[in-house]
Backbone as CSV, one residue per row, in Angstrom:
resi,resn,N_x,N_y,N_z,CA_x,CA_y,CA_z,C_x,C_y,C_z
1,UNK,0.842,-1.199,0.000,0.000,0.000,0.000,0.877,1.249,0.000
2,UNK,0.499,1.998,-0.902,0.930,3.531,-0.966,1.545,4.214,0.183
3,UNK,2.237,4.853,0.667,2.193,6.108,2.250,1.290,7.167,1.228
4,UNK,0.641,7.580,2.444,-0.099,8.752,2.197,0.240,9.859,2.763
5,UNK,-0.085,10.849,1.864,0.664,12.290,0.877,0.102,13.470,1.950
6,UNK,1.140,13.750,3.179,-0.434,15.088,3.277,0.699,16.205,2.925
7,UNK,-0.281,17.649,3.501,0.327,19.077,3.563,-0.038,19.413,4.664
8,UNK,1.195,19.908,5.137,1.561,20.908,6.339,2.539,22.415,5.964
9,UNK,2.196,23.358,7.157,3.075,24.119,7.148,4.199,23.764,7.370
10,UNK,5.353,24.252,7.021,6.209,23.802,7.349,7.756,24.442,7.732
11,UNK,7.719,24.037,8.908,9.186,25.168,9.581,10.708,24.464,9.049
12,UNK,11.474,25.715,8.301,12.650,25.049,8.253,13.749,25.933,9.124
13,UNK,14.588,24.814,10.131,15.060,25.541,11.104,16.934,25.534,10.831
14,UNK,18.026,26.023,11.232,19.063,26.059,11.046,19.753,25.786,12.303
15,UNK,20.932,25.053,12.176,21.704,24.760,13.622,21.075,23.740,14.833
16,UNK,19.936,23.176,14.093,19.463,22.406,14.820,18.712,21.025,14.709
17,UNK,18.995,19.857,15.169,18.005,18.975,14.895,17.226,18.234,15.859
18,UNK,15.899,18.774,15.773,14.408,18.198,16.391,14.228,16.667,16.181
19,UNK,14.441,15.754,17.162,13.785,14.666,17.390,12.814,14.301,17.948
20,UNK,11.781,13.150,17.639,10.651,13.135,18.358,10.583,13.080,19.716
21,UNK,9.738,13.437,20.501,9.583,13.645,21.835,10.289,14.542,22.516
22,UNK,11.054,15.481,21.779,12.037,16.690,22.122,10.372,17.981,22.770
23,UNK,10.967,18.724,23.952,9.824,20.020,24.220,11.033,21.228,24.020
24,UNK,11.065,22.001,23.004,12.272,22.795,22.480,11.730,24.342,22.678
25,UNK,11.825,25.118,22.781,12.079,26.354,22.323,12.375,27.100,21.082
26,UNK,11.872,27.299,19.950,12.657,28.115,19.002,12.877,29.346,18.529
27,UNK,13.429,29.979,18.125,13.646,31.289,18.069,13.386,31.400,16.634
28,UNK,12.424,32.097,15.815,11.757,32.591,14.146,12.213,33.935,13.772
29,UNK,13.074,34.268,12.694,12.965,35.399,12.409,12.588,35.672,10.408
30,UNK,12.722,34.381,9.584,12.408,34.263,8.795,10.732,34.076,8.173
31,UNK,10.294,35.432,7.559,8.824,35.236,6.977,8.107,34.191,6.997
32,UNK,8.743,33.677,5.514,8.264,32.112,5.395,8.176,31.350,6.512
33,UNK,8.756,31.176,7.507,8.524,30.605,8.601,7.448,31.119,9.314
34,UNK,7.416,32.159,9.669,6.754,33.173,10.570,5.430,33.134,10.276
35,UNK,5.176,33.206,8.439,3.753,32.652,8.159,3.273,31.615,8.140
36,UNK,4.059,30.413,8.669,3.597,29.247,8.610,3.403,28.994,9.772
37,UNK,4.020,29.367,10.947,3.491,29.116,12.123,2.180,29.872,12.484
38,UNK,2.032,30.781,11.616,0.841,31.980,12.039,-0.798,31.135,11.658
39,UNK,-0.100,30.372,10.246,-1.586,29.604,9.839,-1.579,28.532,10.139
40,UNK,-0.753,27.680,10.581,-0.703,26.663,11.921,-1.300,26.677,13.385
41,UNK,-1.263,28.099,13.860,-2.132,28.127,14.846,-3.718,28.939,14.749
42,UNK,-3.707,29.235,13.409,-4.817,29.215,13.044,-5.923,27.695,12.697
43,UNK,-5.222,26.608,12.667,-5.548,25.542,12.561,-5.572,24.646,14.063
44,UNK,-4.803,23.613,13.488,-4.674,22.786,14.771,-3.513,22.461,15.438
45,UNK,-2.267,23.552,15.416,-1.098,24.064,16.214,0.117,23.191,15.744
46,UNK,-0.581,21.732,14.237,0.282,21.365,13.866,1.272,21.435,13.047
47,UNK,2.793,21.293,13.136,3.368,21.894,11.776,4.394,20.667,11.771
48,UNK,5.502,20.776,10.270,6.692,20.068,10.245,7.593,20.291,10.350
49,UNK,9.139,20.079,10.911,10.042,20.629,11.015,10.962,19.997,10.582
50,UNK,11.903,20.851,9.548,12.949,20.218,8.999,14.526,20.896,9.132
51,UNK,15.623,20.649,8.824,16.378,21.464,8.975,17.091,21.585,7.884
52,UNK,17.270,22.381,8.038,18.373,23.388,6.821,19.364,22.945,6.319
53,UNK,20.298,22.688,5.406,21.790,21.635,5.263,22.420,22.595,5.206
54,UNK,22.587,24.091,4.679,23.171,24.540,4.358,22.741,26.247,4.925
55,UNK,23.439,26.853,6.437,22.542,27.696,6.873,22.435,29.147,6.495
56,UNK,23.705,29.181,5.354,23.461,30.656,4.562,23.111,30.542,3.094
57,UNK,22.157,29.740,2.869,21.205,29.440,1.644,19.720,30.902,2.357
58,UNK,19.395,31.373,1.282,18.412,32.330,1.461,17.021,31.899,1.092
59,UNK,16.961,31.549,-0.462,15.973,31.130,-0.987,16.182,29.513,-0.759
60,UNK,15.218,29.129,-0.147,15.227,27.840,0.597,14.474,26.790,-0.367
61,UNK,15.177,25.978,-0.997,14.812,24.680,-1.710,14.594,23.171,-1.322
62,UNK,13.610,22.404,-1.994,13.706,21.103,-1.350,15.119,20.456,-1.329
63,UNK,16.107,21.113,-2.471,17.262,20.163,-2.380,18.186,21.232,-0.782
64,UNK,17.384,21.736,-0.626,18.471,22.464,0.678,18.173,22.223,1.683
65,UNK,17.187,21.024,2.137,16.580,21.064,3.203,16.641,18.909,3.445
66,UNK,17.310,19.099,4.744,17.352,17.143,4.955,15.852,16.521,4.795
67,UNK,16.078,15.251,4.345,14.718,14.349,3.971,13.846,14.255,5.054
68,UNK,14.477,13.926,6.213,13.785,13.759,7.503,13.401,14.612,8.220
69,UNK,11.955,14.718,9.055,11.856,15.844,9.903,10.932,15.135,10.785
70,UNK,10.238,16.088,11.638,9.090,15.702,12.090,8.176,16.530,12.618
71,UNK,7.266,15.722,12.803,5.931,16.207,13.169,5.758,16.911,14.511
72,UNK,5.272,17.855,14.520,5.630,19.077,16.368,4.162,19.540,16.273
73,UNK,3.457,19.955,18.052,2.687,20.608,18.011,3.300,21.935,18.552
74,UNK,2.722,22.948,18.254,3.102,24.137,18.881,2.301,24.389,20.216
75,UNK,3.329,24.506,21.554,2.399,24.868,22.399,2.309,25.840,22.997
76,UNK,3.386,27.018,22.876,3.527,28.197,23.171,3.875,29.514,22.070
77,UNK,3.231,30.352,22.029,4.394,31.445,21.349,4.417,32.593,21.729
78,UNK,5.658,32.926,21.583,5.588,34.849,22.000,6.259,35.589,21.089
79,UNK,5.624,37.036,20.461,5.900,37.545,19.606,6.922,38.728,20.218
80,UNK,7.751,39.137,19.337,8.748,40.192,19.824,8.721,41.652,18.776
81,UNK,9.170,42.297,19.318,8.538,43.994,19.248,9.263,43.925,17.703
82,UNK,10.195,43.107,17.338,10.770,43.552,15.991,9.990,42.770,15.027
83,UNK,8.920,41.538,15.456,8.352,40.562,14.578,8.608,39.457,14.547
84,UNK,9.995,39.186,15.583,10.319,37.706,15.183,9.531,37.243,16.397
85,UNK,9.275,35.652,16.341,8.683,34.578,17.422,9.683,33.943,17.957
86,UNK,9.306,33.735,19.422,9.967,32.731,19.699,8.650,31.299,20.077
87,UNK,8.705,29.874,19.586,7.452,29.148,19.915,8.101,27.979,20.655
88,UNK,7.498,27.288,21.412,7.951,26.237,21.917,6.945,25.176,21.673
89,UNK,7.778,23.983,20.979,6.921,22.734,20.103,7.352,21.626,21.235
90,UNK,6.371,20.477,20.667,6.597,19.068,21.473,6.596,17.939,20.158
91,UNK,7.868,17.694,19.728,8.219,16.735,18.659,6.956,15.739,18.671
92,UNK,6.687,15.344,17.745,5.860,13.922,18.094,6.738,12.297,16.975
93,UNK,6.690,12.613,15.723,6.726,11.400,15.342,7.884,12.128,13.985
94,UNK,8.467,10.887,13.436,9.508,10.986,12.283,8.720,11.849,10.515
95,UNK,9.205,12.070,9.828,8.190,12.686,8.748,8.718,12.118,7.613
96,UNK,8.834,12.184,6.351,9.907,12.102,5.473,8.998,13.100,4.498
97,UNK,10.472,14.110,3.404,10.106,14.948,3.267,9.612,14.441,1.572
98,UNK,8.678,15.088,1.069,8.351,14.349,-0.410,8.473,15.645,-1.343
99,UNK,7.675,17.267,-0.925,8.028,17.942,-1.664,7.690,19.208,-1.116
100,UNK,8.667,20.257,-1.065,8.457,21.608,-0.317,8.432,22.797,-1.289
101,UNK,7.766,24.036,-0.681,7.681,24.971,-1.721,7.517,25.844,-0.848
102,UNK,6.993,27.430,-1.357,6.783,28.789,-0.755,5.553,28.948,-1.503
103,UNK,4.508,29.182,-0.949,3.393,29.750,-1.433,2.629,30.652,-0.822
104,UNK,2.775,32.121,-1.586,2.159,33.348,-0.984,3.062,33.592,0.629
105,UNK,4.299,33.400,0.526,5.408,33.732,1.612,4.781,32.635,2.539
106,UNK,4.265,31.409,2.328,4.368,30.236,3.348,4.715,29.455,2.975
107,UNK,5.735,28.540,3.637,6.458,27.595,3.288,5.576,26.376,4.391
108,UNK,5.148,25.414,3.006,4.726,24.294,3.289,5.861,22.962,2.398
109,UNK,5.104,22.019,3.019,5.772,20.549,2.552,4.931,19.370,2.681
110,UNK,5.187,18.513,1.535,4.543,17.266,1.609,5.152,16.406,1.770
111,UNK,4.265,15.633,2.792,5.576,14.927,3.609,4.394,13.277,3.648
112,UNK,5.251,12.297,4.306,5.167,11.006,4.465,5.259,10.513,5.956
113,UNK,4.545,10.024,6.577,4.923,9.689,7.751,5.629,8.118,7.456
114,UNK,6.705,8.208,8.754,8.074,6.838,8.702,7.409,6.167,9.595
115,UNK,7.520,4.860,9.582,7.219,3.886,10.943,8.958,3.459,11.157
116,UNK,8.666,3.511,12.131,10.323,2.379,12.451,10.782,0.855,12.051
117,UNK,11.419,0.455,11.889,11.771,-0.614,11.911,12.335,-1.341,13.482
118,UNK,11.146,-2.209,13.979,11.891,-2.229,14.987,11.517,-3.763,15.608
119,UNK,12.590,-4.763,16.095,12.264,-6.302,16.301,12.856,-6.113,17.754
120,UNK,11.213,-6.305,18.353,11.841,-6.031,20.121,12.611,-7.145,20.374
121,UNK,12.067,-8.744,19.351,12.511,-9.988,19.937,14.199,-10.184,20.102
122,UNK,14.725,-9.097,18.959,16.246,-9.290,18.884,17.147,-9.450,19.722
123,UNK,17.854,-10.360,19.840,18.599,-10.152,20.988,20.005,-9.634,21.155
124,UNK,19.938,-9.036,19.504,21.517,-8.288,19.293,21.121,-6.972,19.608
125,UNK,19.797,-6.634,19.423,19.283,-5.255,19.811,19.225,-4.971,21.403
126,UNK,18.844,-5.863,21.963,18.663,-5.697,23.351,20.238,-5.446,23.667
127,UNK,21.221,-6.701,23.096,22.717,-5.903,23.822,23.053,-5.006,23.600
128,UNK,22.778,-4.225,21.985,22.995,-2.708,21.745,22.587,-2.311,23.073
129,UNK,22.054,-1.920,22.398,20.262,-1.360,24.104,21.297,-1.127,25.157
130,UNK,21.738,-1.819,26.350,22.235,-2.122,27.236,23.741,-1.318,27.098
131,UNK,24.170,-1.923,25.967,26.124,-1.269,25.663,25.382,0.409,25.807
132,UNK,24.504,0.415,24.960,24.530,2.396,24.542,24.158,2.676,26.393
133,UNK,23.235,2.237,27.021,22.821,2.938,28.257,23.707,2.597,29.007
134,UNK,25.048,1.931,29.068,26.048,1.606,30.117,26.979,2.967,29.526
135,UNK,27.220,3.274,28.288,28.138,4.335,27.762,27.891,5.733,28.093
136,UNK,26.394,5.836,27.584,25.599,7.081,28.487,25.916,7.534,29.382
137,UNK,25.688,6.099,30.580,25.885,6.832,32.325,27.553,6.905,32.553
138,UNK,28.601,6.123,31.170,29.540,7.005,31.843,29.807,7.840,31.537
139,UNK,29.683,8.872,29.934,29.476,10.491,29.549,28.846,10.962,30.480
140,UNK,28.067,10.588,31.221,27.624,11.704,32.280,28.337,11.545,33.358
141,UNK,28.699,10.370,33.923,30.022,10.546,35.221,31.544,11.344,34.628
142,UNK,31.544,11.449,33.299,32.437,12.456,33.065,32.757,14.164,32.723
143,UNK,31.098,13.996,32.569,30.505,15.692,32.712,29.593,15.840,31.946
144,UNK,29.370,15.082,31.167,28.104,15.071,29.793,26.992,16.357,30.471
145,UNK,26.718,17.250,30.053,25.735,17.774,30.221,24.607,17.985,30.153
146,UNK,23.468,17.383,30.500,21.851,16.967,29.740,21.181,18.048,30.119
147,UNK,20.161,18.115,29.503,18.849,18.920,29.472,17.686,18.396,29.619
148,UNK,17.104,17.461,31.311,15.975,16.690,30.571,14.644,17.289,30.754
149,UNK,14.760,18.352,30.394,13.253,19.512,30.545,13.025,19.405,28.550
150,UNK,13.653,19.223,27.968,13.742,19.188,26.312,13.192,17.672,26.104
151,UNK,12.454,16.711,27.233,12.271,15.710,26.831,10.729,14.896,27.416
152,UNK,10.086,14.968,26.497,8.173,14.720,26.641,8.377,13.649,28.236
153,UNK,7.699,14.345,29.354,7.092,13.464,29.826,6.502,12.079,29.562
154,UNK,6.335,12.117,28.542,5.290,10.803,28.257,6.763,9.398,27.200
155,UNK,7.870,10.353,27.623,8.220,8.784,27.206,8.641,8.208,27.917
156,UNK,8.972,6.307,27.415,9.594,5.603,27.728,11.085,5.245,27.476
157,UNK,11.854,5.759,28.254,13.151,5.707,28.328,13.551,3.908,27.535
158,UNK,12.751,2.761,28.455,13.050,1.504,27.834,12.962,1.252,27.027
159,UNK,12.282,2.167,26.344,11.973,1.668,24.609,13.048,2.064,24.216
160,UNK,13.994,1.227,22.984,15.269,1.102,22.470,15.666,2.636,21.329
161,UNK,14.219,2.474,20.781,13.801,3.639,19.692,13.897,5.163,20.269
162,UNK,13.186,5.478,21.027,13.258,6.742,22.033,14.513,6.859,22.217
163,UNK,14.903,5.871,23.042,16.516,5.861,23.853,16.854,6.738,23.281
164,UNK,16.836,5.768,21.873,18.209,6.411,20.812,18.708,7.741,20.725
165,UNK,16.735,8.192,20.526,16.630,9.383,20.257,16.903,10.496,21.079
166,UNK,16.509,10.494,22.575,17.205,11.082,23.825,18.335,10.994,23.745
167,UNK,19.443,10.097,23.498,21.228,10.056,23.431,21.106,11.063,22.399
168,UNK,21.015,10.991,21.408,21.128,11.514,20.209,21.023,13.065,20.515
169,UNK,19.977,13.638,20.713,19.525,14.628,21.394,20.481,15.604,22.309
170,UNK,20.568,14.988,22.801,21.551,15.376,24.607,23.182,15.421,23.857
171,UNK,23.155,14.579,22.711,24.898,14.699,23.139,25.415,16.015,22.257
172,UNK,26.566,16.521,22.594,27.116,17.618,21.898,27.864,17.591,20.689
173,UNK,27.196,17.622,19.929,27.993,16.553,18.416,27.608,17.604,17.437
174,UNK,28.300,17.223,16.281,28.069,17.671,14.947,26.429,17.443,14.598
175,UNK,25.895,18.644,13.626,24.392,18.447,13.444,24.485,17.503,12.301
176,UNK,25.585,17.135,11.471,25.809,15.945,10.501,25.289,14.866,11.501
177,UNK,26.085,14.825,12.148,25.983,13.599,13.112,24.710,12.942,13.743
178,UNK,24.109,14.314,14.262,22.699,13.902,14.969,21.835,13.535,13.798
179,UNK,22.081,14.153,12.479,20.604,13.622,11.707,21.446,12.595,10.986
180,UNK,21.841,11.986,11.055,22.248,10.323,10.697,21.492,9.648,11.699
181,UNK,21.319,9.890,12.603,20.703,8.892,14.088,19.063,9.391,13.256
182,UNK,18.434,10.789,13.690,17.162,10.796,13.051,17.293,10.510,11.926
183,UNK,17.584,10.280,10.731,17.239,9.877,9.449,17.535,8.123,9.707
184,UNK,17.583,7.404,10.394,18.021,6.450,10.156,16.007,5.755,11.574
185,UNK,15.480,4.922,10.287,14.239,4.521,11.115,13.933,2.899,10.996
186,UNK,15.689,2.663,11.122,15.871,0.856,11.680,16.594,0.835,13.243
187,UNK,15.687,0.907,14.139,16.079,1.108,15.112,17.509,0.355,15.704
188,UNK,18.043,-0.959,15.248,18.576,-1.520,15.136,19.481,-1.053,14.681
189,UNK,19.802,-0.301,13.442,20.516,0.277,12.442,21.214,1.899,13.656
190,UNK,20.035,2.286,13.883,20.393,3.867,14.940,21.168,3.424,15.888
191,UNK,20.615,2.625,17.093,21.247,2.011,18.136,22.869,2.034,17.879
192,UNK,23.431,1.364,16.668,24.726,1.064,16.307,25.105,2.702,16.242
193,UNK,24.133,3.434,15.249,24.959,4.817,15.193,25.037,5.736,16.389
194,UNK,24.465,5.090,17.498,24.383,6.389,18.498,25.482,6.023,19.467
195,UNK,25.469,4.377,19.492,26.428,4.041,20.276,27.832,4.255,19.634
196,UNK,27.922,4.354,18.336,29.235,4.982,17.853,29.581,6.461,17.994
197,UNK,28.769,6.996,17.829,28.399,8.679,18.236,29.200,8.935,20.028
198,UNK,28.788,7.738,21.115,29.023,7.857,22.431,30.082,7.583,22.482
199,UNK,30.426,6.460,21.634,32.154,6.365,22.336,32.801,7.544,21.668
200,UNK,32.498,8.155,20.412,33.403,9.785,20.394,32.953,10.894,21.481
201,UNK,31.795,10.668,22.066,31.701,11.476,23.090,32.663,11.304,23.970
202,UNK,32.621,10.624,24.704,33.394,10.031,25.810,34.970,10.058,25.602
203,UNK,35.694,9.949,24.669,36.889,9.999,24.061,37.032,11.450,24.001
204,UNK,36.000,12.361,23.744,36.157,13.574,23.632,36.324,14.262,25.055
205,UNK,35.049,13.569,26.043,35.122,14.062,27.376,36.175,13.747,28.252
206,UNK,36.994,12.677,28.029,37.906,12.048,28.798,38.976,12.804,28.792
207,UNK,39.638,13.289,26.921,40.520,14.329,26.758,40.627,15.544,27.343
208,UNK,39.315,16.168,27.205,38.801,17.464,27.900,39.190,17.421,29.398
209,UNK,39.219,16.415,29.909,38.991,16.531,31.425,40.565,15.920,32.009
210,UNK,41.174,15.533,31.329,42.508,15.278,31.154,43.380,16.526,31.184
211,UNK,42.841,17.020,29.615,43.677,18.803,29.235,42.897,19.464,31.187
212,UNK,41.952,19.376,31.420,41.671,20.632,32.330,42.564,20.212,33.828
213,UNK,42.565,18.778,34.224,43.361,18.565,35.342,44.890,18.941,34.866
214,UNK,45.487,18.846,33.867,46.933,19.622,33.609,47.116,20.832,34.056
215,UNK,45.949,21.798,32.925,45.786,23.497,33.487,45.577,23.128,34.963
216,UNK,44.903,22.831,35.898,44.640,22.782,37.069,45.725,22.334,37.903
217,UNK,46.865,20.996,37.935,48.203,21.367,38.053,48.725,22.450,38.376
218,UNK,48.837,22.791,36.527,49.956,23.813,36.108,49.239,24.935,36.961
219,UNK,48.452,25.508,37.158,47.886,26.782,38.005,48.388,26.347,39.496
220,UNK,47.847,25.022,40.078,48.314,25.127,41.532,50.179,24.992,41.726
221,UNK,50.828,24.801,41.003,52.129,24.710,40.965,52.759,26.258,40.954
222,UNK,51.732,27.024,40.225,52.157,28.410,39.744,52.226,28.914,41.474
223,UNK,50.686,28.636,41.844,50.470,29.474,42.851,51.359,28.922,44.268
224,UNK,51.776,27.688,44.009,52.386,27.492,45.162,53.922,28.147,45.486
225,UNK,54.349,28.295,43.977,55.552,28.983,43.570,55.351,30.580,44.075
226,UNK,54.375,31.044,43.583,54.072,32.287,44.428,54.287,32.848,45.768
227,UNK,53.684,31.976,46.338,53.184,31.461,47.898,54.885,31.392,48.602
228,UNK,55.313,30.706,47.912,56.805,30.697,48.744,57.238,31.704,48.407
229,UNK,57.601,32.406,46.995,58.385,33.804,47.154,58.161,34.978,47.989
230,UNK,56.666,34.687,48.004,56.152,35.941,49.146,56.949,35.576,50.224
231,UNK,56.555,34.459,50.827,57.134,33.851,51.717,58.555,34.448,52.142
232,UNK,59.395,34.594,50.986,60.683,34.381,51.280,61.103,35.401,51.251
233,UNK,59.964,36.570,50.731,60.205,37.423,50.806,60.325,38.346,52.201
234,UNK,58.805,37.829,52.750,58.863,38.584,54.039,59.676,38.118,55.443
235,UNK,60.734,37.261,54.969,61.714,36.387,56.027,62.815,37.689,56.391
């Protein structure tokens, strides 16, 4: 059977990538955008969100914009004295993009909804599963920094699919990087990329925190050197 074809408004955002179950904040200063959220909440607060590949492209094309996005409700907005919005959405589900345009300064898109690919029975998935959430908790015993106010109440952390998408989310990576994990809807297939994604985290955080105990050394060595000349001074 066919996927079926709809239309939405549709937000294209820069520097950032929206995964499902993300509660985000965004900041609008582009028209086309601005009118699409305007007749979005003239409707039913729903829109699509995609991101940008390329963020000093002006006139915005389907070939300038990644395949994948998703589906957000809008649940807040506030307008600012110069015109731009800032709105805050609640991701819901994966999109795929089929064909985008500008019409009458609104930028819509026709899009496809993705199902996942996903075999709970696996049992190579379940050890993914397990390796990625053992790697996780140690990026965060090494400083990983999370945000979990950016993440729907209503999920389930155990689900392998979500997981993904929360790691993915949270970690501080290249936006190449993060939409390989969202564009990728074999959960099985993500799992592998996120857990490859973590061990460069962690390799990254380990260095970092390595370089900062040196400076931290090298500073208390300075100051202890200090400490005695005074010292020796006032003898």
């Amino acid at each position: 059977m066919e996927a079926k074809i709809l239309n939405y408004p549709a937000l294209i955002v820069r520097n950032i990538i929206v995964f499902p179950y993300m509660i985000i904040p965004l900041n609008i200063g582009r028209d086309f955008s601005i009118n699409s959220i305007e007749e979005s909440l003239k409707k039913n607060n729903e829109i699509v969100i995609f991101t940008q590949k390329k963020i000093n492209v002006k006139d915005v094309q389907k070939e300038d914009i990644n395949e994948v996005g998703v589906l957000a409700n809008i649940i807040k907005m506030l307008r600012f004295p110069d015109g731009t919005l800032r709105i805050l959405v609640e991701a819901s589900k994966r999109v795929k993009l089929v064909d985008f345009n500008i019409e009458n300064t609104t930028s819509r898109a026709e899009i496809e909804f993705l199902d996942e690919v996903n075999n709970i029975n696996d049992r190579e998935m379940e050890a993914l599963y397990k390796i990625g959430k053992s790697r996780f908790e140690k990026c965060l015993s090494k400083g990983l920094t999370v945000t979990p106010e950016i993440i729907s109440p209503n999920i389930d952390i155990e689900d392998s699919g979500r997981f993904s998408d929360v790691v993915a989310a949270q970690l501080d990576i290249d936006i190449e990087d993060k939409y390989l994990a969202l564009g990728e809807i074999d959960v099985k297939k993500r799992l592998e990329t996120v857990n490859e994604l973590l061990n460069k985290e962690y390799e990254i955080l380990e260095l970092k925190n390595k370089i900062q105990e040196k400076m931290k050394k090298g500073m208390d060595d300075s100051q202890r050197e200090f400490f005695l000349r005074e010292q020796l001074k006032a003898i």
